[in-house]
DOFI-739299 format. One record per residue: residue in three letters; x negated, y, z negated of N, C-alpha, C in turn. Coordinates in steps of 0.1 Angstrom, whole numbers, m for minus. Each point is the difference from the previous one (the first is absolute). Layout:
// residues N
[atom "Ala", [X, Y, Z], [X, Y, Z], [X, Y, Z]] ...
//
This chain:
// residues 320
[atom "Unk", [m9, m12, 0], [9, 12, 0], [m9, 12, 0]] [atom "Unk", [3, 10, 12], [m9, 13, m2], [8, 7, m5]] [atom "Unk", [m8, 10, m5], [3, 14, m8], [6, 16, 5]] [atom "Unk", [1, m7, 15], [4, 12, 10], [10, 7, m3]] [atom "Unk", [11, m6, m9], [15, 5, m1], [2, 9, m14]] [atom "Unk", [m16, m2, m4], [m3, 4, m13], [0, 18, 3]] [atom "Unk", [5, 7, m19], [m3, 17, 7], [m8, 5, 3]] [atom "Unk", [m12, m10, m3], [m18, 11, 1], [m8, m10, 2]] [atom "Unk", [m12, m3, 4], [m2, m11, 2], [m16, 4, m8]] [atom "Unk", [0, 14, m12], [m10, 2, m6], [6, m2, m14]] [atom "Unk", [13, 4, m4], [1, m1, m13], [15, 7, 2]] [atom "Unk", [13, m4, m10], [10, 4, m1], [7, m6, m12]] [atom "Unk", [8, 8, m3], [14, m4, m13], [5, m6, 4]] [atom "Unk", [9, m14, m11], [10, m6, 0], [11, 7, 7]] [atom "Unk", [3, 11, m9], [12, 6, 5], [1, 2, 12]] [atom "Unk", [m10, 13, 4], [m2, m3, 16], [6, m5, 8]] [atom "Unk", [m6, m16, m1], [0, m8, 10], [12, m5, 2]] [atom "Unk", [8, m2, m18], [14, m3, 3], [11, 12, 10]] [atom "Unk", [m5, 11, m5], [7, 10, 4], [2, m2, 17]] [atom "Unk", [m12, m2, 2], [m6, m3, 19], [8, m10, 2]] [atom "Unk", [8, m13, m8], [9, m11, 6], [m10, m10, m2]] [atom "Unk", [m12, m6, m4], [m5, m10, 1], [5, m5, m16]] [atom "Unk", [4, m12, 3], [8, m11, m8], [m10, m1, m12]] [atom "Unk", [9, m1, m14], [m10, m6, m11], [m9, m11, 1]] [atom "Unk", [9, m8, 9], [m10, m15, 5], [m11, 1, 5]] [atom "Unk", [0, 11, 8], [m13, 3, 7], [m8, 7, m5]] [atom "Unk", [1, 5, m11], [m13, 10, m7], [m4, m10, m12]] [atom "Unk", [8, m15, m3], [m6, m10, m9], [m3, m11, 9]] [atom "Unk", [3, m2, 11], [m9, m14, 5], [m13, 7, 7]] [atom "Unk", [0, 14, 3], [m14, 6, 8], [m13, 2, m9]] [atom "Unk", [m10, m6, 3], [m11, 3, m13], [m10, 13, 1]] [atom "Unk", [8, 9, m4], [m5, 15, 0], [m4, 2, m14]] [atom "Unk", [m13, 5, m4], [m4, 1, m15], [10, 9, m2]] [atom "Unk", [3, m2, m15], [8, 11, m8], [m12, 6, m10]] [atom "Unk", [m6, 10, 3], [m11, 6, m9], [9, 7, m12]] [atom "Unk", [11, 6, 0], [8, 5, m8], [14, m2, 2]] [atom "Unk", [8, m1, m13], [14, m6, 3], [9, 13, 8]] [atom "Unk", [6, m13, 12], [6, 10, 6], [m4, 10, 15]] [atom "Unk", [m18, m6, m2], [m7, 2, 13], [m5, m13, 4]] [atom "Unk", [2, 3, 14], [m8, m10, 9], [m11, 6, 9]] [atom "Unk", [m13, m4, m3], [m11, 5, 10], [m4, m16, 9]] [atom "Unk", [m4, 6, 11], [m5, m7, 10], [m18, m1, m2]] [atom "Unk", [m2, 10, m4], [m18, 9, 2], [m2, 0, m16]] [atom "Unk", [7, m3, m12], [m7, m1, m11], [m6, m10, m7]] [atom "Unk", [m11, 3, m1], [m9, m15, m5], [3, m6, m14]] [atom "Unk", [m5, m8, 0], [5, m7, m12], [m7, 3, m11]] [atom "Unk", [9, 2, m10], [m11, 3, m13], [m8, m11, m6]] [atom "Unk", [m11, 7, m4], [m12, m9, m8], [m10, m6, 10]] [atom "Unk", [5, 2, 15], [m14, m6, 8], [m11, 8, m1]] [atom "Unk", [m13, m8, m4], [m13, 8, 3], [m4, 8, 13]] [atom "Unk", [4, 13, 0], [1, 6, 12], [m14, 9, m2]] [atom "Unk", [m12, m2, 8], [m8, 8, 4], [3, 16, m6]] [atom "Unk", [m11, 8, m5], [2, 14, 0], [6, 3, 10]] [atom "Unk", [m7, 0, 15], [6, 8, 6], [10, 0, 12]] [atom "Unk", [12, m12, m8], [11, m1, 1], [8, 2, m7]] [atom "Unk", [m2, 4, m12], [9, 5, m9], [10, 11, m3]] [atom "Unk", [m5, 12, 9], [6, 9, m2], [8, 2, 11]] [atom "Unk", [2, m13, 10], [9, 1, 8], [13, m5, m3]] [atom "Unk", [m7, m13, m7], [9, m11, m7], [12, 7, m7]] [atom "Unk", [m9, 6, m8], [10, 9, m11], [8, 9, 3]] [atom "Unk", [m5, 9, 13], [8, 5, 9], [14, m3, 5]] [atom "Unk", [m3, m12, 9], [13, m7, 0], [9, m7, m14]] [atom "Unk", [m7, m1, m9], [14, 0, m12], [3, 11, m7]] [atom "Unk", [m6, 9, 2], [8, 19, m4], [6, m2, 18]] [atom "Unk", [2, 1, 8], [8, 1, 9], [15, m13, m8]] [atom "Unk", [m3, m12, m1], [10, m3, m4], [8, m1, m13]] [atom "Unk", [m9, 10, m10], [7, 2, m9], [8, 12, 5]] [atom "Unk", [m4, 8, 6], [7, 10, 3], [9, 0, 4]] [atom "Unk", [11, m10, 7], [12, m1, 7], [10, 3, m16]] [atom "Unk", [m6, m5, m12], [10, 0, m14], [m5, 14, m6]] [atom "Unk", [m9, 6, 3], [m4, 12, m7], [14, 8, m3]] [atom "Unk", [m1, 3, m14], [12, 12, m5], [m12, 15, 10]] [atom "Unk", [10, 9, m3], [m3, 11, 6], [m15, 7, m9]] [atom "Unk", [3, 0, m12], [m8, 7, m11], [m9, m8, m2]] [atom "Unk", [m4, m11, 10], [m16, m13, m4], [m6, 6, 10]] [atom "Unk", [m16, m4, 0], [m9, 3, 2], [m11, m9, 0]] [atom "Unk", [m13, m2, 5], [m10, m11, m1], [m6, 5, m11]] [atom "Unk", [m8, m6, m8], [m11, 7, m7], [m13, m12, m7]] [atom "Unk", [m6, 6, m8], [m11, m9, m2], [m6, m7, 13]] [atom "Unk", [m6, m11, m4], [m8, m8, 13], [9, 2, 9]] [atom "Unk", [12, 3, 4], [10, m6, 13], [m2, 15, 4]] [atom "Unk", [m2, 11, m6], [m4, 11, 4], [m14, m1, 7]] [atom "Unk", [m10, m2, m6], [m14, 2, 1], [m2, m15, 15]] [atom "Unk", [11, m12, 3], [m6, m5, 11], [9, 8, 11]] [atom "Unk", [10, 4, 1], [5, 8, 5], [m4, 14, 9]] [atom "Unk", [m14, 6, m12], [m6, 8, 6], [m15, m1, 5]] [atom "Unk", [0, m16, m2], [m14, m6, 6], [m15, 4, m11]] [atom "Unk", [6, m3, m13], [m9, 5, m9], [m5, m17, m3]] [atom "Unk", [m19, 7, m3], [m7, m12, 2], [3, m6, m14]] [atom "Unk", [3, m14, m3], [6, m5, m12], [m8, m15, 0]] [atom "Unk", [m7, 0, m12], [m4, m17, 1], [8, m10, 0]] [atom "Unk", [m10, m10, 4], [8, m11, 4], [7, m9, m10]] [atom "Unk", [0, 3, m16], [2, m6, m7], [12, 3, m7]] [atom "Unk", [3, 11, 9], [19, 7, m5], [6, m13, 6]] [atom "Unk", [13, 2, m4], [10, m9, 8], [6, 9, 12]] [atom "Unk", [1, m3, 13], [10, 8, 11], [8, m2, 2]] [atom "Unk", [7, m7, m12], [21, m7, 5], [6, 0, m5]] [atom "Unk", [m5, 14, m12], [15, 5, m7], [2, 18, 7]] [atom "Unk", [10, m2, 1], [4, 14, 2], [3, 8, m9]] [atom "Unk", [m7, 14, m2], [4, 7, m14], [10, 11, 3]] [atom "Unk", [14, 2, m2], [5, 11, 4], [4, 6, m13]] [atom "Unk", [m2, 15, 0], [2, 15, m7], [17, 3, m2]] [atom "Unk", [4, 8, m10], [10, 6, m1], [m3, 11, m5]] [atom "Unk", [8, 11, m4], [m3, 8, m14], [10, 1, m9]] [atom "Unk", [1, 1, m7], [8, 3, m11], [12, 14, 2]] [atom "Unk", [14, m5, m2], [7, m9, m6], [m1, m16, 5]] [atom "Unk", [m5, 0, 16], [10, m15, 11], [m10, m7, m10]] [atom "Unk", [4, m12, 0], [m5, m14, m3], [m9, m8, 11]] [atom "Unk", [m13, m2, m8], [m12, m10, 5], [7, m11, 9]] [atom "Unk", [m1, m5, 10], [6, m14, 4], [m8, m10, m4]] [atom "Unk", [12, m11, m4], [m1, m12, m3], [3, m13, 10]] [atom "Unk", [m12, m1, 8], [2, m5, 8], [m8, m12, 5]] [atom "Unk", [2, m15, 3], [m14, m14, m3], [m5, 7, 18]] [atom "Unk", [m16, 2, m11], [m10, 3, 14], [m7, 19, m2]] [atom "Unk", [9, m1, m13], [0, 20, 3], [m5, 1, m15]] [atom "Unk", [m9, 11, 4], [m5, 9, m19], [8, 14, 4]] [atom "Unk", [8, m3, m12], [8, 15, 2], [m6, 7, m9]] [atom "Unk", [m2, 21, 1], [m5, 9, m10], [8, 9, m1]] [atom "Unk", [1, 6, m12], [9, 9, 1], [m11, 8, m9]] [atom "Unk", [m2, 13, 15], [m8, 13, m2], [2, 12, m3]] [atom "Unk", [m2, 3, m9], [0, 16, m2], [m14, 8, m2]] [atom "Unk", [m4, 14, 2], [m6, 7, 4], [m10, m2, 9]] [atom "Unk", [7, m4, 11], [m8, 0, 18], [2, 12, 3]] [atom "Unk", [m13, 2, 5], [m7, 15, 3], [3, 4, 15]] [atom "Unk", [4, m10, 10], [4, 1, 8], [13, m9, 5]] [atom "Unk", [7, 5, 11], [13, m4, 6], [m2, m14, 10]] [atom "Unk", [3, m11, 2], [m6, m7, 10], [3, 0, 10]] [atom "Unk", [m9, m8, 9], [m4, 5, 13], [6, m15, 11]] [atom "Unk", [m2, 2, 9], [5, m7, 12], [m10, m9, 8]] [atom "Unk", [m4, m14, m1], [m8, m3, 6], [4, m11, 6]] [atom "Unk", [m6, m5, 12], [12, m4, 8], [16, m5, m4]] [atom "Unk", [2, 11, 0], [19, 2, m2], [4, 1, m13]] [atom "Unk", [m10, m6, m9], [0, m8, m17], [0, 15, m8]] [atom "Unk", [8, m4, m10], [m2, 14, m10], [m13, m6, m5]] [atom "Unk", [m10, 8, m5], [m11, m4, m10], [m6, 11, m9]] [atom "Unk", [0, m2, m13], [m7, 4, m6], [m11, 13, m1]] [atom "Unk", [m1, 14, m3], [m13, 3, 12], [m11, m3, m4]] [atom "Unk", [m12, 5, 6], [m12, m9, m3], [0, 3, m13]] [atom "Unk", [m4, 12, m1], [m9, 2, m14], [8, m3, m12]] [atom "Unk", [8, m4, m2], [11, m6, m8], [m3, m16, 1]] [atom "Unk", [1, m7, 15], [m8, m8, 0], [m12, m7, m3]] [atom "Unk", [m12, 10, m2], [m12, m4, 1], [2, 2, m21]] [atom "Unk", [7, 5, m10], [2, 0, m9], [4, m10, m6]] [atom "Unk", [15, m7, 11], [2, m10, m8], [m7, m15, 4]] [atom "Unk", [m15, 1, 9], [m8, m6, m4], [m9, m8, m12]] [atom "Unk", [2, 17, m7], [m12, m3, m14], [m2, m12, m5]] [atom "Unk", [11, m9, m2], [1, m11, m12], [m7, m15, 6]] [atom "Unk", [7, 4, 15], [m10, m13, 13], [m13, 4, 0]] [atom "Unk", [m2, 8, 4], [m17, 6, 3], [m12, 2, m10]] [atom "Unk", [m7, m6, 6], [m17, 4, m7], [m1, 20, 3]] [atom "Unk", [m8, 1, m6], [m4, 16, 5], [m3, m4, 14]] [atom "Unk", [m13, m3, 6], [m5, 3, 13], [15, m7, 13]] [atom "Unk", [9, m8, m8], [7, m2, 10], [10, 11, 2]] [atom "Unk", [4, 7, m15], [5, 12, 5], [m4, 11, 10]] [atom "Unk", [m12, m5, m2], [m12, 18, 7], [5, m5, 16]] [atom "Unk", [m2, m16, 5], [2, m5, 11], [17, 6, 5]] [atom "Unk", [9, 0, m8], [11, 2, 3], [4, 10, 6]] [atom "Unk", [m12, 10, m14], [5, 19, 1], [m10, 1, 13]] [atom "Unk", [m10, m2, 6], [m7, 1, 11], [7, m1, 11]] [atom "Unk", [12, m12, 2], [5, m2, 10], [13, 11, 2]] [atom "Unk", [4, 5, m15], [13, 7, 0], [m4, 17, 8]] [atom "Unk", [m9, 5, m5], [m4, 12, 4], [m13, 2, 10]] [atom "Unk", [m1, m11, 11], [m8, 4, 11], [11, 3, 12]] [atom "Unk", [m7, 1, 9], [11, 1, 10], [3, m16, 6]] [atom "Unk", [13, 4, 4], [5, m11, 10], [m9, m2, 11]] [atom "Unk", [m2, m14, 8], [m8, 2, 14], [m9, m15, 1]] [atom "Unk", [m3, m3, m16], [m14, m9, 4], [m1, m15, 1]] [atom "Unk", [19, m3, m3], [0, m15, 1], [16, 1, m7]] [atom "Unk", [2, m12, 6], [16, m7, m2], [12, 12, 12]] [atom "Unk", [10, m2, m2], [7, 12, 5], [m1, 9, 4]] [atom "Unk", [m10, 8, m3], [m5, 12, 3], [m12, 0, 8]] [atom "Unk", [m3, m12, 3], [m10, 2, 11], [2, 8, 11]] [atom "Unk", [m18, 4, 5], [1, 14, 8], [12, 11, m3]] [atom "Unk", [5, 5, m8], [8, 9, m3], [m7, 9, m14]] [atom "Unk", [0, 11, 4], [m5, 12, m10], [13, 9, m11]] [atom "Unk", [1, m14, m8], [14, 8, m13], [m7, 8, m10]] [atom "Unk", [8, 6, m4], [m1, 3, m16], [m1, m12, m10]] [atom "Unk", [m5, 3, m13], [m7, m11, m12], [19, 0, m5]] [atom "Unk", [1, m8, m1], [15, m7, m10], [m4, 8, m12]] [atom "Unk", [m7, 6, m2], [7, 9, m16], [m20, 5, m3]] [atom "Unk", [m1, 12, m8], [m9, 2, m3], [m9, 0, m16]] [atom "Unk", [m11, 3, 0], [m6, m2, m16], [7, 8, m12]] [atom "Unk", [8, 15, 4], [5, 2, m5], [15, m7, m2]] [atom "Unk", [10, m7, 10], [8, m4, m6], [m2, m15, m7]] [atom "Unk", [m9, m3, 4], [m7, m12, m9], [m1, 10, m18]] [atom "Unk", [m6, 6, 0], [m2, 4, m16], [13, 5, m3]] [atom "Unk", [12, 7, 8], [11, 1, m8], [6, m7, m4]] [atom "Unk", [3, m11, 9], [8, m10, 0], [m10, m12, m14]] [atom "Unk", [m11, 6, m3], [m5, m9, m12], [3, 5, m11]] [atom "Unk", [m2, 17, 0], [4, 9, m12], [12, m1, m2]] [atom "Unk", [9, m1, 8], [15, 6, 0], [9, m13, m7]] [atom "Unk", [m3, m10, m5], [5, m9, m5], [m10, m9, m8]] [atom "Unk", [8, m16, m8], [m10, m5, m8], [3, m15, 9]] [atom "Unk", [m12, m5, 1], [m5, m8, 7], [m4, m14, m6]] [atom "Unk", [m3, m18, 0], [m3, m5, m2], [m12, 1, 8]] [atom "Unk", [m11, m6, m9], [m16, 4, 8], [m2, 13, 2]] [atom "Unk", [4, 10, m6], [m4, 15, 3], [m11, 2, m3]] [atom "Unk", [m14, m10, m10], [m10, 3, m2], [m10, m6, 10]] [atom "Unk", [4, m13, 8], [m6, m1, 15], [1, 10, 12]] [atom "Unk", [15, 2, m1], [3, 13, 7], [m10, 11, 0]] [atom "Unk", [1, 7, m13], [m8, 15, m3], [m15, m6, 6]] [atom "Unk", [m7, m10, m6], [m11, m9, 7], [m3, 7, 17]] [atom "Unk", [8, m3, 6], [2, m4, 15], [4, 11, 6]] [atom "Unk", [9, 11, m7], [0, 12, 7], [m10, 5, 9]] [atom "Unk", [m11, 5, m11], [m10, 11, 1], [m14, m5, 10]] [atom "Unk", [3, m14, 3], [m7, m6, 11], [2, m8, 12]] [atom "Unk", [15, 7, 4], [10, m1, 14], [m8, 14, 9]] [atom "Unk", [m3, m5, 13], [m9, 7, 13], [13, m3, 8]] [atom "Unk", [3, 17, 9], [5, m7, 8], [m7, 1, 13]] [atom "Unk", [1, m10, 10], [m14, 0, 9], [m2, m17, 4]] [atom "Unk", [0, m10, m14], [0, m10, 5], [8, m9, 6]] [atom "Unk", [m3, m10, 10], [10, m4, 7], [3, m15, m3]] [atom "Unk", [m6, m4, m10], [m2, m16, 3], [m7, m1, m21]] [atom "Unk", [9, m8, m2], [m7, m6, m16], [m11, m4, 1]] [atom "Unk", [m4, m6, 8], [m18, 0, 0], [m5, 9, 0]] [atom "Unk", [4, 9, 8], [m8, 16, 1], [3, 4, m15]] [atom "Unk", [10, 2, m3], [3, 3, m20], [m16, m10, m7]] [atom "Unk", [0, m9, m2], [m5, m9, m3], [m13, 3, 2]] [atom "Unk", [m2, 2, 7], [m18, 5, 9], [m3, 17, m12]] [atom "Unk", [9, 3, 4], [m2, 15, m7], [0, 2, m14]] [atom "Unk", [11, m10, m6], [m4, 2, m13], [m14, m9, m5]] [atom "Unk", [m1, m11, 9], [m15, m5, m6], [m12, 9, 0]] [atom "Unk", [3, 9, 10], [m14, 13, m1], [2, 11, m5]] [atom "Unk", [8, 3, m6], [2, 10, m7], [m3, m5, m16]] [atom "Unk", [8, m9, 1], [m5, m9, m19], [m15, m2, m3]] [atom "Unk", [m5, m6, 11], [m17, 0, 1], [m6, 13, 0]] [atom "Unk", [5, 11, m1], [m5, 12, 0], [m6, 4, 10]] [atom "Unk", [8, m4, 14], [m6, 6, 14], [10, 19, 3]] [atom "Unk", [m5, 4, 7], [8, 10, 2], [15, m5, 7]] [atom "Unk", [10, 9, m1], [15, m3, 6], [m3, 3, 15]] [atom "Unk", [3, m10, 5], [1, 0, 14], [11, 6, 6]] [atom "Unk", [0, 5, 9], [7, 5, 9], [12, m10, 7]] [atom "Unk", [16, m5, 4], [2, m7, 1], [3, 5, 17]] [atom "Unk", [m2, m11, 6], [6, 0, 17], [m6, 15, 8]] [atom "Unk", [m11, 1, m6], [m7, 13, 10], [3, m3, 13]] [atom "Unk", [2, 16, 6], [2, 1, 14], [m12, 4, 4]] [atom "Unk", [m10, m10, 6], [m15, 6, 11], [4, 3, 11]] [atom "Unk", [m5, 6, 1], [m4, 14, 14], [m12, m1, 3]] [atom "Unk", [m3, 3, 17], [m12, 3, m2], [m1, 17, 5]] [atom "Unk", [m12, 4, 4], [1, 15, 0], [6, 8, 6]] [atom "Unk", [9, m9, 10], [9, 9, 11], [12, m2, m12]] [atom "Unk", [5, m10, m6], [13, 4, m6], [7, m17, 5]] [atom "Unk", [m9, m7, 6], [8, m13, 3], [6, m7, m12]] [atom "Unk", [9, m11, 2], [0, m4, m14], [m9, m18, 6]] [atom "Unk", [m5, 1, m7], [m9, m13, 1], [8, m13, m7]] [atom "Unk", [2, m2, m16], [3, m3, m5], [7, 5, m15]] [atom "Unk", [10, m12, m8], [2, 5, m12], [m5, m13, m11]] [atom "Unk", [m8, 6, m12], [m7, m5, m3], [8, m7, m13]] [atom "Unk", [1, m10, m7], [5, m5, m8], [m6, 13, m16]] [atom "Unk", [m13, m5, m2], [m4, 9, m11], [m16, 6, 4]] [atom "Unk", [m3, 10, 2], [m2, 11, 2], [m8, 5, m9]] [atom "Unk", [m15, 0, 7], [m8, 14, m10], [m4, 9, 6]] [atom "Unk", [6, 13, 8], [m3, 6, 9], [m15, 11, m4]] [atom "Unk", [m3, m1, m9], [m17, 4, m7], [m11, m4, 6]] [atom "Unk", [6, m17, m5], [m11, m5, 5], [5, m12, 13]] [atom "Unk", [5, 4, 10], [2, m8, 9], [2, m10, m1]] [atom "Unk", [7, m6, m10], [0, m18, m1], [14, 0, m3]] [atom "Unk", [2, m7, 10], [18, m14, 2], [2, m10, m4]] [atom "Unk", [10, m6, m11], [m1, m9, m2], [14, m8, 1]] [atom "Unk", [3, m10, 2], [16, m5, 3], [1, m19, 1]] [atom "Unk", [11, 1, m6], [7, m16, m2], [m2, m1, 15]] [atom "Unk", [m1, m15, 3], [6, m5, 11], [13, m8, m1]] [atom "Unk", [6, m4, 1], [9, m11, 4], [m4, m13, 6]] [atom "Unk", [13, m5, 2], [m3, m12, 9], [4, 2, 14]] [atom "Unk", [7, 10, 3], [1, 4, 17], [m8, m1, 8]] [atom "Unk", [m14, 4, m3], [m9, m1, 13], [m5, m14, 0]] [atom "Unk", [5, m12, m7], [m7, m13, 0], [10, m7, 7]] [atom "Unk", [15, 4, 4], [5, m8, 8], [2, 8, 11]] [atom "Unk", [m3, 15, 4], [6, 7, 11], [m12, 4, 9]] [atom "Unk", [m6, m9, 8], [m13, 8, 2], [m1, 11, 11]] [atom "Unk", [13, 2, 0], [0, 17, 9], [m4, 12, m14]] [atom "Unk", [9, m1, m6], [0, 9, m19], [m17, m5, m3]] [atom "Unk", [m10, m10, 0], [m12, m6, m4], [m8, 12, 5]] [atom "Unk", [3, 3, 16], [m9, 7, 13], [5, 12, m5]] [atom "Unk", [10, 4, m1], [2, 15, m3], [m5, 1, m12]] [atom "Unk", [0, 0, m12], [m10, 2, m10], [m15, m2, 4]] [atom "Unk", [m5, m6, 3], [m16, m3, 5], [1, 16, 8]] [atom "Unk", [4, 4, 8], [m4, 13, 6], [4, 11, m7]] [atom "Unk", [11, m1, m10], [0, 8, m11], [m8, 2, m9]] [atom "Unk", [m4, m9, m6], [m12, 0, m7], [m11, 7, 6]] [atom "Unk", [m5, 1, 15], [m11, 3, 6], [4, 11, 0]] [atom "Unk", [10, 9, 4], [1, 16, 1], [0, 2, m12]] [atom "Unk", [m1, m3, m15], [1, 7, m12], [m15, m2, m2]] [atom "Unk", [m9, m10, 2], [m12, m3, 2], [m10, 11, 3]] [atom "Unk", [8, 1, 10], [m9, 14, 13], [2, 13, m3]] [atom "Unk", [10, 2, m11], [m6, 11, m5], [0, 2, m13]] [atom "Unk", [m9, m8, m1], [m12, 2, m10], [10, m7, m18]] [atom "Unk", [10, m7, 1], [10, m5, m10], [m11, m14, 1]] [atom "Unk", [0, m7, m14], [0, m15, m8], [15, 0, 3]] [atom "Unk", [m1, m14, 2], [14, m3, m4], [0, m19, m4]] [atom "Unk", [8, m5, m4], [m4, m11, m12], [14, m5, 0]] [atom "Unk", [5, m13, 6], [16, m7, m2], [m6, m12, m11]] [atom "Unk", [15, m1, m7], [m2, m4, m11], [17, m14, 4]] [atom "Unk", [m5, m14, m5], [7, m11, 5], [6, 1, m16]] [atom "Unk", [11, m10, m2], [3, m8, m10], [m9, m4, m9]] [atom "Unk", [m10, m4, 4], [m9, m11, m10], [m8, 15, m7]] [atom "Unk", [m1, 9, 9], [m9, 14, m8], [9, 8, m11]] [atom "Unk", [12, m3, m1], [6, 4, m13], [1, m9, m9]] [atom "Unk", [m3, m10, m1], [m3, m10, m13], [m10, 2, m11]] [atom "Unk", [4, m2, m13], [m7, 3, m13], [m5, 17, 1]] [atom "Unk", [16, 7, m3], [m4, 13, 0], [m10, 6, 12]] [atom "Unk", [3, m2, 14], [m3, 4, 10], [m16, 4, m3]] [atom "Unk", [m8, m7, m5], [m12, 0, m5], [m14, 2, 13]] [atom "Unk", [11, m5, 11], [m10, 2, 11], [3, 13, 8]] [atom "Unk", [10, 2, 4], [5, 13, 2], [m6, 8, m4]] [atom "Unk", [5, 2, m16], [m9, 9, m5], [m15, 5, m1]] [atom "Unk", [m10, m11, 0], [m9, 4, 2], [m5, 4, 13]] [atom "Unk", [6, m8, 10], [m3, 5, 16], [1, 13, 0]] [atom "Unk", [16, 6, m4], [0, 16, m1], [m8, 2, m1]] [atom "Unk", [m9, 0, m15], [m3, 5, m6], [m17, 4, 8]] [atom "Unk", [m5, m13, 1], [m15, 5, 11], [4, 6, 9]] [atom "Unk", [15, 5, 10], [m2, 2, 12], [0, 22, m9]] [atom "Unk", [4, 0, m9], [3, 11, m4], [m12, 8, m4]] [atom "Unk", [m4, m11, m7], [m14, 6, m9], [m11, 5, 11]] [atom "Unk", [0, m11, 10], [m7, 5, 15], [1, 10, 8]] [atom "Unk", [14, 4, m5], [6, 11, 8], [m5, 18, m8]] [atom "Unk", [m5, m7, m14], [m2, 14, m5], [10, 1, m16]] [atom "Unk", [9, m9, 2], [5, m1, m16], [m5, m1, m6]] [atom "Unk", [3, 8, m16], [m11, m7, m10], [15, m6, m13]] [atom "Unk", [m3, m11, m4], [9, 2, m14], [0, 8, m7]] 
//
């Protein structure tokens, strides 16, 4: 039996479908997950499968889309269902298969199998619209983080909240605005009382916005904790006419030295392999170090990183 007669063939309500004329018999002999009572998704995964990071935040995607068909008017996403929602980097050791939805006070938390309901008061901001979804706004978001998060995973979070849009996921090649800034990160921390507000206050005052990638966070706070100077995040090189050559992950524009995560893109793309290799050579040529840094080079406190900086710096004329 196909699903053709069905109302959506991504996710739809019970009622719906009755309303559409398709028989009770047919919405119980058809094997359509029910992620939430009363919804049927085609596209929602099952809960508790070990799903890769970076499939998670699509996963989750599709069950805020299908919880959303029962959303009261006055719910909202929030917590983690907020933060995968807005493609905030989250370890892998959260769960991705509950959905947390918001109220405020008077309406009532929902109680619902599959759902963490909150009932919030003094959100510093109104929520926001992401694909179609009411959610949470960030920086309210990135707050009710605190009690999940280590500090540097917050810093990872707030990095991703206040750079610009453009450098991966949805927003590729596109030049947005940051989803919320450092200042409404510190209101939305002052402006209410928070679980983990002492990781929080932690993690404020060492959110950059600039980086584009948790490794780049990661890279930066290991050199700055080592007592290297603060790098510069995603420099724009030029050369003397005004070209843009490159943008540089972290940045000592003093002393000419580049330094930057790699990924794993140029090991399976060897078009992206060849374009970096000639990138590298124009930052070379004039007169820039420049130094990529793998996975294995942030291990045990990025101890190699750090010192690589650190001779390319000292060479350059740094002194500690």
């Amino acid at each position: 039996m196909t699903p053709t007669d069905l109302p959506d063939h991504h996710a739809f309500s019970v009622r719906s479908a009755l309303e559409q004329g398709v028989s009770p018999e047919r919405l119980r002999t058809t094997r359509v997950p029910a992620p939430f009572p009363g919804v049927r998704s085609f596209a929602a995964p099952r809960r508790g499968a070990d799903l890769p990071p970076e499939q998670r935040h699509l996963a989750h995607l599709e069950l805020c889309r299908a919880y959303a068909l029962r959303m009261a008017p006055a719910q909202f996403f929030s917590h983690l269902s907020a933060a995968h929602l807005l493609e905030a980097p989250l370890p892998a050791r959260l769960r991705w298969d509950e959905v947390h939805v918001g109220v405020r006070p008077p309406d009532r938390a929902p109680r619902v199998a599959g759902v963490v309901g909150h009932r919030l008061a003094g959100l510093s901001g109104d929520p926001i619209l992401v694909e179609r979804l009411a959610v949470v706004s960030p920086a309210d978001m990135w707050c009710q983080l605190g009690p999940s998060l280590d500090i540097d995973e917050l810093i990872a979070v707030g990095d991703h909240l206040v750079r610009e849009r453009g450098a991966s996921g949805r927003w590729l090649n596109q030049r947005l605005p940051a989803l919320c800034s450092l200042d409404d990160l510190g209101a939305a921390l002052s402006g209410s009382r928070h679980l983990g507000a002492g990781a929080l206050r932690a993690a404020l005052p060492q959110i950059r916005a600039g980086s584009e990638s948790p490794k780049e966070t990661e890279l930066r706070l290991a050199f700055v904790r080592a007592g290297l100077p603060e790098p510069v995040l995603n420099h724009e090189l030029r050369d003397r006419w005004g070209r843009f050559i490159a943008r540089l992950d972290l940045a000592y524009p003093a002393y000419r030295a580049a330094f930057e995560y790699d990924g794993r893109q140029h090991a399976t793309d060897p078009g992206q392999f060849a374009k970096d290799v000639d990138r590298i050579h124009a930052v070379t040529r004039l007169g820039w170090s420049h130094d990529r840094f793998l996975a294995h080079h942030l291990q045990a406190g990025a101890a190699v990183a750090i010192d690589r900086a650190r001779e390319r710096l000292i060479a350059a004329g740094w002194r500690p």
